[in-house]
NUTIKOL-292386 format. One record per residue (C-alpha): residue number from 1; x, y, z. Coordinates in pm, 1 decimal. Layout:
N
k;xx;yy;zz
NUM;X;Y;Z;
...
//
This chain:
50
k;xx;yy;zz
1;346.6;1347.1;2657.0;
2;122.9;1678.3;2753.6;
3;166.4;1809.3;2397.1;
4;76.7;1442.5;2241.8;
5;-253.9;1443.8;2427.9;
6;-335.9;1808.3;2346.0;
7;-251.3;1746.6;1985.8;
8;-506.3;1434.7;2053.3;
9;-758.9;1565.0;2233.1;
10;-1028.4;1626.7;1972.8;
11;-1054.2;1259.7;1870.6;
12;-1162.7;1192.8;2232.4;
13;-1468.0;1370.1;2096.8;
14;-1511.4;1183.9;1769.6;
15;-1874.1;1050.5;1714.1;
16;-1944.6;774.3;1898.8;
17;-2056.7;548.1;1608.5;
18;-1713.1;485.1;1491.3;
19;-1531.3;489.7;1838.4;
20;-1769.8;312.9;1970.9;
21;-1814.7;21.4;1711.0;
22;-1388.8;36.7;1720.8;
23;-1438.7;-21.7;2073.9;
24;-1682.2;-260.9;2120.9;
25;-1462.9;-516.7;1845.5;
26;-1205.4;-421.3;2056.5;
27;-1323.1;-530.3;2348.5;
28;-1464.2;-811.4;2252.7;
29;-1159.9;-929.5;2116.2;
30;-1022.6;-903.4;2459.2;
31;-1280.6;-1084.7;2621.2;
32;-1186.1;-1352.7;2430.9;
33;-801.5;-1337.5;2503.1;
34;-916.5;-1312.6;2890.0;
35;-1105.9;-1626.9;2838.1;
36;-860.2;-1829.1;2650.1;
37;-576.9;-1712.1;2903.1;
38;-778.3;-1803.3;3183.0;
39;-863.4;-2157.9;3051.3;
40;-481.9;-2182.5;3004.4;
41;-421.4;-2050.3;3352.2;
42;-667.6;-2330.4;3477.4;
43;-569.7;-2600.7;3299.4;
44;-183.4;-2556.3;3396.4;
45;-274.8;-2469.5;3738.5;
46;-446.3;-2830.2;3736.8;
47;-168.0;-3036.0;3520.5;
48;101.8;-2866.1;3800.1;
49;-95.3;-2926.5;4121.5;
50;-94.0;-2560.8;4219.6;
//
């Protein structure tokens, strides 16, 4: 595991225009999950009477 993130380290330090733009989609592809899983969670929270 050490040597994997030694062999990785450098792209830690990539430019931040492509990380970052990565990221962000990224993230806001999780935001949506988290929403969507959370209007699940609610709705069968509600159906079951918990």
């Amino acid at each position: 595991m050490k040597k994997k993130l030694l062999e990785n380290a450098a792209m830690i330090f990539t430019s931040e225009s492509q990380s970052g733009k990565d990221s962000s989609e990224e993230v806001d592809k999780l935001h949506a999950k988290i929403a969507q899983l959370t209007m699940e969670n609610d709705f069968l929270a509600k159906v079951l009477g918990r």
